[in-house]
Biopython code that builds the backbone (N, CA, C, O; Angstrom):
import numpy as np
from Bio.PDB.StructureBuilder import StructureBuilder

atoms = [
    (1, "UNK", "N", (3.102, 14.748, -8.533)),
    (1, "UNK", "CA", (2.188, 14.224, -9.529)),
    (1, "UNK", "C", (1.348, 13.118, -8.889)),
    (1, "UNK", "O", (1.838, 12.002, -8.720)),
    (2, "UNK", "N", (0.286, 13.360, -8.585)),
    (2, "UNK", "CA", (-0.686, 12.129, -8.573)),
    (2, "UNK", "C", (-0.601, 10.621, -9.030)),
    (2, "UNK", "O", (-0.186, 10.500, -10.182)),
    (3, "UNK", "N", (-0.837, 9.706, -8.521)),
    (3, "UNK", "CA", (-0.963, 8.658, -8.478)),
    (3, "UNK", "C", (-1.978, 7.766, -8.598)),
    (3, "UNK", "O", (-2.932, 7.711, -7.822)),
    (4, "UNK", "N", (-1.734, 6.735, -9.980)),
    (4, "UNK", "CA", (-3.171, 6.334, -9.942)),
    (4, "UNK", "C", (-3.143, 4.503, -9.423)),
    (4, "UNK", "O", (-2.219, 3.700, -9.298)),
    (5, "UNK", "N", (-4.607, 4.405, -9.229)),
    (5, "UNK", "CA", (-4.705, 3.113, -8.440)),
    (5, "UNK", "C", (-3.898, 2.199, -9.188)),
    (5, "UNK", "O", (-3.172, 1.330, -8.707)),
    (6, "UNK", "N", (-4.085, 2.469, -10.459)),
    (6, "UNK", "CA", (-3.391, 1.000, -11.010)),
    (6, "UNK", "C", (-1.347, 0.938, -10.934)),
    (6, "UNK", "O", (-0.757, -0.139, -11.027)),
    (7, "UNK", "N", (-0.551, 2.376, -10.744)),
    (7, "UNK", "CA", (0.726, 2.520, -10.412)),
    (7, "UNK", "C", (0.264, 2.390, -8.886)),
    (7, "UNK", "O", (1.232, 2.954, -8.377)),
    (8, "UNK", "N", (-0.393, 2.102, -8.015)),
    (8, "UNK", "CA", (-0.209, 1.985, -6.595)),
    (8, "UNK", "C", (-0.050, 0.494, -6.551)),
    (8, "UNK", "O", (1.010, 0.020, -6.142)),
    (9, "UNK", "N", (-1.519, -0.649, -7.137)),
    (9, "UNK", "CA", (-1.186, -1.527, -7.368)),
    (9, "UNK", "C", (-0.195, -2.320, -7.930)),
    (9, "UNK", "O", (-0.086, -3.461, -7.481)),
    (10, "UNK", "N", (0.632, -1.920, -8.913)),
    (10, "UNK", "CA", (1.657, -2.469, -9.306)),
    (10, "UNK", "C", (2.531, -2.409, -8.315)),
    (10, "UNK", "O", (2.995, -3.452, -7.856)),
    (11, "UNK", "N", (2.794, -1.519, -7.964)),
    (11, "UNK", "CA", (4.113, -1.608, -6.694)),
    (11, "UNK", "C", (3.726, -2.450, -5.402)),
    (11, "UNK", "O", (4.499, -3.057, -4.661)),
    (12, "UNK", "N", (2.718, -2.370, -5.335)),
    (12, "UNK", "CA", (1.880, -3.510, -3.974)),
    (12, "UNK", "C", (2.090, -4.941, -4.735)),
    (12, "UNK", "O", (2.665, -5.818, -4.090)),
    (13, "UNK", "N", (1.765, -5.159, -5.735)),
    (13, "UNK", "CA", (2.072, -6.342, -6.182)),
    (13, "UNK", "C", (3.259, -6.739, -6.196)),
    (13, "UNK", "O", (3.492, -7.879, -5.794)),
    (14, "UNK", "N", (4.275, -5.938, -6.641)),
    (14, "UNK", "CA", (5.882, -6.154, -6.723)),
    (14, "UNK", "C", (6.444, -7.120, -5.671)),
    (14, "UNK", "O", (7.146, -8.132, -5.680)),
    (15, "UNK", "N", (5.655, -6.151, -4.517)),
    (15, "UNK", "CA", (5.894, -6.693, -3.080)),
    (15, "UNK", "C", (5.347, -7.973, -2.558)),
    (15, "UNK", "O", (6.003, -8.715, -1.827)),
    (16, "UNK", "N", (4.216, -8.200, -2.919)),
    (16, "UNK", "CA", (3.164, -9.031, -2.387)),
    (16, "UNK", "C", (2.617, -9.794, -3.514)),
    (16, "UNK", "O", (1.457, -9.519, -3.822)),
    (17, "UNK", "N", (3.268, -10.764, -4.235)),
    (17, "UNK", "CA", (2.952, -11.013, -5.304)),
    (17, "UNK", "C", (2.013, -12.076, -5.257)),
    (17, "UNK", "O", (1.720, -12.704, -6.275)),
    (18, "UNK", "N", (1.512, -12.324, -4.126)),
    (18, "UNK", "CA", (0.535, -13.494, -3.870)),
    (18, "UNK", "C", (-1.046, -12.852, -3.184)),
    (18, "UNK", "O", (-2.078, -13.513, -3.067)),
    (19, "UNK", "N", (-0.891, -11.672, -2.872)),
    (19, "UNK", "CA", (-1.546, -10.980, -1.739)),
    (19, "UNK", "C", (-2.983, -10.621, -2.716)),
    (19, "UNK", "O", (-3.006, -10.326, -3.911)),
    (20, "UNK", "N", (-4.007, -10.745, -1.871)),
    (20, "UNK", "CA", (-5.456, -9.741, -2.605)),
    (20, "UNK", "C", (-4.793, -8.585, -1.942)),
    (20, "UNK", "O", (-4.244, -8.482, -0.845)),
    (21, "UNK", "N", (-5.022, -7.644, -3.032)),
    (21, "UNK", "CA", (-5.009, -5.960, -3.170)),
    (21, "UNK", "C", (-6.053, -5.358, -3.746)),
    (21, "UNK", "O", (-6.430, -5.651, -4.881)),
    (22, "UNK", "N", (-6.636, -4.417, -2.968)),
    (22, "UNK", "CA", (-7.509, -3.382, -3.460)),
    (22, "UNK", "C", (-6.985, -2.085, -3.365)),
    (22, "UNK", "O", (-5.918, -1.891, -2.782)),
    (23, "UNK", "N", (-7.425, -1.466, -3.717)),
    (23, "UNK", "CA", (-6.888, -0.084, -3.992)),
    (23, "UNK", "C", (-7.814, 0.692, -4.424)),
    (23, "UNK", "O", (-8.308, 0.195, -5.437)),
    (24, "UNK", "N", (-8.470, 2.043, -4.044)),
    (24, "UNK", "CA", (-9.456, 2.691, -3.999)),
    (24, "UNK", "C", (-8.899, 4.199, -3.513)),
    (24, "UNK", "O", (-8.010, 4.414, -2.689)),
    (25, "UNK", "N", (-9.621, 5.094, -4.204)),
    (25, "UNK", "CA", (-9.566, 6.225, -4.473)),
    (25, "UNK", "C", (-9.923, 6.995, -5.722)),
    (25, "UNK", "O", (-10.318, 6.382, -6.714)),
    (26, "UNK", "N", (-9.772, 8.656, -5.718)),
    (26, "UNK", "CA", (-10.502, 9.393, -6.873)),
    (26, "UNK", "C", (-9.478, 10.416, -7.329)),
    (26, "UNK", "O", (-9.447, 10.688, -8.529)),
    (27, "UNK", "N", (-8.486, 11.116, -6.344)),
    (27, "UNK", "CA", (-7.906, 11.864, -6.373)),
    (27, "UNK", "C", (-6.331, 11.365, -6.989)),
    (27, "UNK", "O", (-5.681, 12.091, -7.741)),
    (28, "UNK", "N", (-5.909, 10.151, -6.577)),
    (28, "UNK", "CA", (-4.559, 10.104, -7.044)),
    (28, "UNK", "C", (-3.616, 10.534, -5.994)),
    (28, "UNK", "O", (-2.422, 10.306, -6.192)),
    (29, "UNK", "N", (-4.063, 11.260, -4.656)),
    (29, "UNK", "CA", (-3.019, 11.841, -3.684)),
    (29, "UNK", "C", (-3.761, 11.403, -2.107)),
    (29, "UNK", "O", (-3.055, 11.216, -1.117)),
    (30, "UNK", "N", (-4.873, 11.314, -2.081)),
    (30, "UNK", "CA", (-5.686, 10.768, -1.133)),
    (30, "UNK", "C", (-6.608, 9.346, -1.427)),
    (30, "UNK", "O", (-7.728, 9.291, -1.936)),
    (31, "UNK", "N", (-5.497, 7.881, -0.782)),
    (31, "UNK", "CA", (-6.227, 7.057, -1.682)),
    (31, "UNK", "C", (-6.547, 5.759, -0.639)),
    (31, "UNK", "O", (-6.826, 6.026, 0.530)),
    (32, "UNK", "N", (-6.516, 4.830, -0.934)),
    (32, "UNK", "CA", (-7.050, 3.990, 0.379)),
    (32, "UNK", "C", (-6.497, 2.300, -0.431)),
    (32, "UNK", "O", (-6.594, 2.262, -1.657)),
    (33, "UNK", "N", (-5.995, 1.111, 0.245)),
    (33, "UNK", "CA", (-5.832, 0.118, -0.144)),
    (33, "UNK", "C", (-5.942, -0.929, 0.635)),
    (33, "UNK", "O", (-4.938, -0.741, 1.322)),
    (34, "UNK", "N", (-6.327, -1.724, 0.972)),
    (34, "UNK", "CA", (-6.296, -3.506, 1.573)),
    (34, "UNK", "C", (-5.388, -4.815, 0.557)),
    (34, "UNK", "O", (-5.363, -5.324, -0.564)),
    (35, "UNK", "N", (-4.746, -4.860, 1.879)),
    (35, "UNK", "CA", (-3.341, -5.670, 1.300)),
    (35, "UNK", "C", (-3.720, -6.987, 2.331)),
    (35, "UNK", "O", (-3.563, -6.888, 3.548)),
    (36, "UNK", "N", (-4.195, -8.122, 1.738)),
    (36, "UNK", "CA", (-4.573, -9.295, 2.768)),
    (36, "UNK", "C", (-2.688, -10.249, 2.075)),
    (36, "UNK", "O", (-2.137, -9.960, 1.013)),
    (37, "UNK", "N", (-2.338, -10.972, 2.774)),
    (37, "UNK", "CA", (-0.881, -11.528, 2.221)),
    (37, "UNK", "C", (-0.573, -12.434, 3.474)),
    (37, "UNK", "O", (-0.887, -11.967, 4.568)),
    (38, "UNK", "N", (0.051, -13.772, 3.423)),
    (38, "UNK", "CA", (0.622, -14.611, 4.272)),
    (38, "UNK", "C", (1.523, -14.019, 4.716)),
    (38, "UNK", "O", (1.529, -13.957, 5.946)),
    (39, "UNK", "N", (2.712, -13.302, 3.945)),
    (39, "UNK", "CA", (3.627, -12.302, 4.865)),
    (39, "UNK", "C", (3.644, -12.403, 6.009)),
    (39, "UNK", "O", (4.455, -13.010, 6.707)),
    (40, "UNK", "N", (2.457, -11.625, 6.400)),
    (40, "UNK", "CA", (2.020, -10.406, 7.427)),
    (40, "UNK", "C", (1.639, -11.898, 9.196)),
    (40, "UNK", "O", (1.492, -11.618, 10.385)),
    (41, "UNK", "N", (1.623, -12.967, 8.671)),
    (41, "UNK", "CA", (1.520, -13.706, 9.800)),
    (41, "UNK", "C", (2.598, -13.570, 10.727)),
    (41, "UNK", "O", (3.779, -13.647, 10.388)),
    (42, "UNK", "N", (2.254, -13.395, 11.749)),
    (42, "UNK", "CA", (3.343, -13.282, 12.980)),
    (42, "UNK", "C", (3.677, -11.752, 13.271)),
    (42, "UNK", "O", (4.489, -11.286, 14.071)),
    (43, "UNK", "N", (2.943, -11.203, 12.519)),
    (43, "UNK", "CA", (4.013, -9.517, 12.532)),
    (43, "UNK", "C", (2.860, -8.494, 13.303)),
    (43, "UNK", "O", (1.717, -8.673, 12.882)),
    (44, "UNK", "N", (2.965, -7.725, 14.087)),
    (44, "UNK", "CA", (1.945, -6.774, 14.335)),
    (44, "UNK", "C", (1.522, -5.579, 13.438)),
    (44, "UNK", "O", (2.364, -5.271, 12.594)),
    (45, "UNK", "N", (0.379, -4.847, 13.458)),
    (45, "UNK", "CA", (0.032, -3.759, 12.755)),
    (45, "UNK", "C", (1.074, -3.313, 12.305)),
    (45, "UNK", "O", (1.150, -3.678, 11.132)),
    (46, "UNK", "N", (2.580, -2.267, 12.802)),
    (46, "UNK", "CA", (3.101, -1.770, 12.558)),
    (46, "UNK", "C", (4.013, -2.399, 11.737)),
    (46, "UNK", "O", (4.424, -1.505, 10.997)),
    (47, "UNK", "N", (4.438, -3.204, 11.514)),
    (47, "UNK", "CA", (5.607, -3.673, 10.674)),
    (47, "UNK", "C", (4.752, -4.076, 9.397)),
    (47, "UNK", "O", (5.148, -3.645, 8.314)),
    (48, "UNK", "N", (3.384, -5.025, 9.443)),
    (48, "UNK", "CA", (2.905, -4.977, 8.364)),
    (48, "UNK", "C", (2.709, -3.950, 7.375)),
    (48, "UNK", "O", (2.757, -3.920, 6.145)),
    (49, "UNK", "N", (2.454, -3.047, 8.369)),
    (49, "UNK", "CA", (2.316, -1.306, 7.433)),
    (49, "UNK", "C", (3.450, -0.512, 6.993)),
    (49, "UNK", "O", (3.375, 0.384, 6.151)),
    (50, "UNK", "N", (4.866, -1.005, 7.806)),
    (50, "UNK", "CA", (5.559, -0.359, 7.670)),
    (50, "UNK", "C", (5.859, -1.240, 6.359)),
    (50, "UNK", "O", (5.716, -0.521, 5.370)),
    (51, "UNK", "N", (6.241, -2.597, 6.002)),
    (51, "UNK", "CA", (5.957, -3.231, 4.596)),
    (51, "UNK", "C", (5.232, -3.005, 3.995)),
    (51, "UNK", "O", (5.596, -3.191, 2.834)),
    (52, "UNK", "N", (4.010, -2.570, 4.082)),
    (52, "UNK", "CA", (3.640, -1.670, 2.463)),
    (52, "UNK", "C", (4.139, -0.277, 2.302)),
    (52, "UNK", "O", (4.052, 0.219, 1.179)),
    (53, "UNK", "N", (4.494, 0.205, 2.975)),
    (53, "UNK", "CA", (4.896, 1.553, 3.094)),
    (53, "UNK", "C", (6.421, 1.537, 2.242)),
    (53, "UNK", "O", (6.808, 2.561, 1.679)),
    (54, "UNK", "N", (7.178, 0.340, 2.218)),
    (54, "UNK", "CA", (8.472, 0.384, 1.752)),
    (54, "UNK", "C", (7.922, -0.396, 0.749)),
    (54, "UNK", "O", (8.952, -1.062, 0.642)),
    (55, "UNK", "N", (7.305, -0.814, 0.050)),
    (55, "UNK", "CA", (6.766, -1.369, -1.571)),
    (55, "UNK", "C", (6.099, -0.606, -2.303)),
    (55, "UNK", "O", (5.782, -0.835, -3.471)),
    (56, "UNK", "N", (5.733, 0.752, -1.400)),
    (56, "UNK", "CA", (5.394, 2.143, -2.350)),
    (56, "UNK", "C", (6.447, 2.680, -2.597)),
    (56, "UNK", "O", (6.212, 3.523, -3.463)),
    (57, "UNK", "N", (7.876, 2.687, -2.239)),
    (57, "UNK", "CA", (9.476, 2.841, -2.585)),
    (57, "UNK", "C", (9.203, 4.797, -2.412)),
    (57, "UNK", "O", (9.206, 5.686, -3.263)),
    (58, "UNK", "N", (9.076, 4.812, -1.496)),
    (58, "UNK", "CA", (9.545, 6.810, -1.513)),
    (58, "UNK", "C", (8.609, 6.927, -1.818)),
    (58, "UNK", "O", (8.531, 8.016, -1.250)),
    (59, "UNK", "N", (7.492, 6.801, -2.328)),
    (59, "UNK", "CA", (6.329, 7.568, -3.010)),
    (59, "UNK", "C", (5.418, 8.152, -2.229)),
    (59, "UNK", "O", (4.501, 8.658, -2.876)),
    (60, "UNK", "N", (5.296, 8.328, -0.393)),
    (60, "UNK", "CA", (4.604, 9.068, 0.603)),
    (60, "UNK", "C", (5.627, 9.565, 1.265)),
    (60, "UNK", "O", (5.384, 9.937, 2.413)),
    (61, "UNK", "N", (6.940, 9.702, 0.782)),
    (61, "UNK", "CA", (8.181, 10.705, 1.582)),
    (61, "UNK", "C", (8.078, 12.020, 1.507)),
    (61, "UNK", "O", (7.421, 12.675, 0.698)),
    (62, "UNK", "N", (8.536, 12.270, 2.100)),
    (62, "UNK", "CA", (8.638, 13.952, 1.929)),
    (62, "UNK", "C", (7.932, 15.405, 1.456)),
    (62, "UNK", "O", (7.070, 15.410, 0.577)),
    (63, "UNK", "N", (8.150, 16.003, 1.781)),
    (63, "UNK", "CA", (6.929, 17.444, 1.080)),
    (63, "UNK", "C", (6.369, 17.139, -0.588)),
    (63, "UNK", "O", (5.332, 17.611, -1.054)),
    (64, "UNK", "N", (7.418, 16.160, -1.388)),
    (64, "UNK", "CA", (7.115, 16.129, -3.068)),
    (64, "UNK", "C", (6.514, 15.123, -3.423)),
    (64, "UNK", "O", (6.370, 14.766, -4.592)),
    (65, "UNK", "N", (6.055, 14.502, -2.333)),
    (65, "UNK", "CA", (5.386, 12.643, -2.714)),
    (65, "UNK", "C", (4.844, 12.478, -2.935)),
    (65, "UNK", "O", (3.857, 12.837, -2.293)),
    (66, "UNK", "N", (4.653, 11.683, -4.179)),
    (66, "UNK", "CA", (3.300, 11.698, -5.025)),
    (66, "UNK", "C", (1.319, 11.049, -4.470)),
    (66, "UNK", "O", (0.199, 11.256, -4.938)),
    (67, "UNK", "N", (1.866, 10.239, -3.275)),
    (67, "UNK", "CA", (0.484, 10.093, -2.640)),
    (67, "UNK", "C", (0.783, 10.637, -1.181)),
    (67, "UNK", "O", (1.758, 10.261, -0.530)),
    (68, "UNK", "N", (-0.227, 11.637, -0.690)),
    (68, "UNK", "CA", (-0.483, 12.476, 0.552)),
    (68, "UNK", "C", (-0.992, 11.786, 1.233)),
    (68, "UNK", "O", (-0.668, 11.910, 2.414)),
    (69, "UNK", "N", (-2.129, 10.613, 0.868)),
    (69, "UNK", "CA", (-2.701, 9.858, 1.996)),
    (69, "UNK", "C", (-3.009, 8.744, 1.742)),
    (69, "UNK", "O", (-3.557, 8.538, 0.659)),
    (70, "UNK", "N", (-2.751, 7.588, 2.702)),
    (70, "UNK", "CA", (-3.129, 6.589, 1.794)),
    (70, "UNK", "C", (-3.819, 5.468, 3.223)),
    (70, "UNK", "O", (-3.165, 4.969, 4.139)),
    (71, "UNK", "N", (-5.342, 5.347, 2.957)),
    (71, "UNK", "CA", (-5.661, 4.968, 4.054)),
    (71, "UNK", "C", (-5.741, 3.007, 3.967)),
    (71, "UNK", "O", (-6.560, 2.436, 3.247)),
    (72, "UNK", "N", (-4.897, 2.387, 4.697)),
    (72, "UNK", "CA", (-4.128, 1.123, 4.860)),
    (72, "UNK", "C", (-5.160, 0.599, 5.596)),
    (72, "UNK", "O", (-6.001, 1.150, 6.306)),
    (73, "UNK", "N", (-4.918, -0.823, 5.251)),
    (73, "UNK", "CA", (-5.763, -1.777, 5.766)),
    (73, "UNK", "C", (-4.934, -3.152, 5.571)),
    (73, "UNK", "O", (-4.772, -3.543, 4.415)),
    (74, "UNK", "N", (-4.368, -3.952, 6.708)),
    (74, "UNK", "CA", (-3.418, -4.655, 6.394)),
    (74, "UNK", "C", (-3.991, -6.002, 7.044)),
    (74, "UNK", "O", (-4.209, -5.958, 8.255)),
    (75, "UNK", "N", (-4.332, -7.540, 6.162)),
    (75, "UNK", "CA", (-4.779, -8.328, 6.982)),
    (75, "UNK", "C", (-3.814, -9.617, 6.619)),
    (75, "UNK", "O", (-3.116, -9.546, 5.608)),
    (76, "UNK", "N", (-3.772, -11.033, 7.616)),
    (76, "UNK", "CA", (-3.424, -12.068, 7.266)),
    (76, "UNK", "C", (-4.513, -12.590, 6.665)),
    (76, "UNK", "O", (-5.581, -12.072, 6.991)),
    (77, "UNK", "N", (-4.564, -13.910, 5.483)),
    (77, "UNK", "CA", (-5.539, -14.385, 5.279)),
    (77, "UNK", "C", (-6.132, -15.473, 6.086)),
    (77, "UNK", "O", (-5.584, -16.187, 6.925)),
    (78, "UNK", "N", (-7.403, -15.462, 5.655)),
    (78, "UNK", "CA", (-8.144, -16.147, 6.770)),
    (78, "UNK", "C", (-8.084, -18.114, 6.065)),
    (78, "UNK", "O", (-8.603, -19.020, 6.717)),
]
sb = StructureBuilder()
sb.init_structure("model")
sb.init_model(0)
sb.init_chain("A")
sb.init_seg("    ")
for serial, (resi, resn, name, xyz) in enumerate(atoms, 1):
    if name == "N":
        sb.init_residue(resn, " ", resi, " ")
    sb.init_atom(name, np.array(xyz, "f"), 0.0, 1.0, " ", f" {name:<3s}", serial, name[0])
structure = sb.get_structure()
Protein backbone atom coordinates (compact mmCIF):
# COMPACT_ATOMS: atom_id res chain seq x y z
CA UNK A 1 0.00 0.00 0.00
CA UNK A 2 1.36 3.33 -0.81
CA UNK A 3 2.51 5.83 1.33
CA UNK A 4 1.68 9.22 1.79
CA UNK A 5 4.00 12.24 2.51
CA UNK A 6 2.31 13.12 5.54
CA UNK A 7 2.69 9.02 7.16
CA UNK A 8 6.41 9.42 5.85
CA UNK A 9 6.70 12.61 7.77
CA UNK A 10 5.35 11.49 10.88
CA UNK A 11 7.73 8.70 11.27
CA UNK A 12 10.75 11.14 10.29
CA UNK A 13 9.54 13.26 12.94
CA UNK A 14 9.24 10.45 15.56
CA UNK A 15 12.86 10.20 14.95
CA UNK A 16 14.05 13.63 14.47
CA UNK A 17 11.89 15.59 16.46
CA UNK A 18 13.85 18.76 16.10
CA UNK A 19 14.94 18.25 12.40
CA UNK A 20 13.47 20.40 9.12
CA UNK A 21 11.79 17.65 7.01
CA UNK A 22 10.54 17.79 3.64
CA UNK A 23 9.06 15.22 1.97
CA UNK A 24 8.01 15.24 -1.66
CA UNK A 25 6.46 13.04 -4.00
CA UNK A 26 3.14 12.00 -6.13
CA UNK A 27 3.03 8.38 -6.16
CA UNK A 28 3.17 7.24 -2.50
CA UNK A 29 5.92 4.40 -3.54
CA UNK A 30 8.49 6.64 -5.33
CA UNK A 31 9.08 9.60 -3.03
CA UNK A 32 11.93 11.90 -2.08
CA UNK A 33 12.72 13.69 1.52
CA UNK A 34 15.44 16.16 3.19
CA UNK A 35 16.06 15.50 6.75
CA UNK A 36 18.49 18.57 7.96
CA UNK A 37 18.91 17.47 12.15
CA UNK A 38 21.92 18.10 14.71
CA UNK A 39 21.97 14.28 15.04
CA UNK A 40 23.70 13.76 11.96
CA UNK A 41 26.94 15.93 13.21
CA UNK A 42 29.95 13.80 13.30
CA UNK A 43 28.41 10.87 11.33
CA UNK A 44 29.12 10.25 7.57
CA UNK A 45 26.56 9.88 4.65
CA UNK A 46 25.97 6.36 5.46
CA UNK A 47 24.94 6.12 8.97
CA UNK A 48 22.97 9.34 8.63
CA UNK A 49 20.91 7.47 6.00
CA UNK A 50 21.06 4.44 7.51
CA UNK A 51 19.07 6.58 10.56
CA UNK A 52 16.40 7.57 8.50
CA UNK A 53 16.09 4.40 7.00
CA UNK A 54 15.42 2.81 10.61
CA UNK A 55 12.70 5.77 11.53
CA UNK A 56 10.78 4.55 8.42
CA UNK A 57 10.62 1.16 10.81
CA UNK A 58 10.41 -1.72 7.88
CA UNK A 59 8.53 0.36 5.57
CA UNK A 60 11.37 0.01 2.39
CA UNK A 61 12.04 -3.84 3.47
CA UNK A 62 11.40 -6.40 1.49
CA UNK A 63 9.39 -7.34 -1.82
CA UNK A 64 5.88 -5.92 0.33
CA UNK A 65 7.17 -2.39 1.41
CA UNK A 66 5.13 0.13 1.25
CA UNK A 67 7.70 2.86 -0.24
CA UNK A 68 9.92 1.44 -3.38
CA UNK A 69 11.94 4.56 -3.52
CA UNK A 70 12.74 7.08 -1.54
CA UNK A 71 15.21 9.63 -2.79
CA UNK A 72 17.27 10.95 0.64
CA UNK A 73 18.91 13.92 1.24
CA UNK A 74 20.56 14.04 4.62
CA UNK A 75 22.17 17.38 6.02
CA UNK A 76 23.69 18.85 9.40
CA UNK A 77 22.38 22.26 10.06
CA UNK A 78 24.16 25.08 9.07
Amino acid sequence: MPMSTHEIENLLREAFPDAEIQVGGHDGVHMSAMVVDESFRGKNRVQQQRAVYAALKGKMDGPDGDLHALALTTKVPE
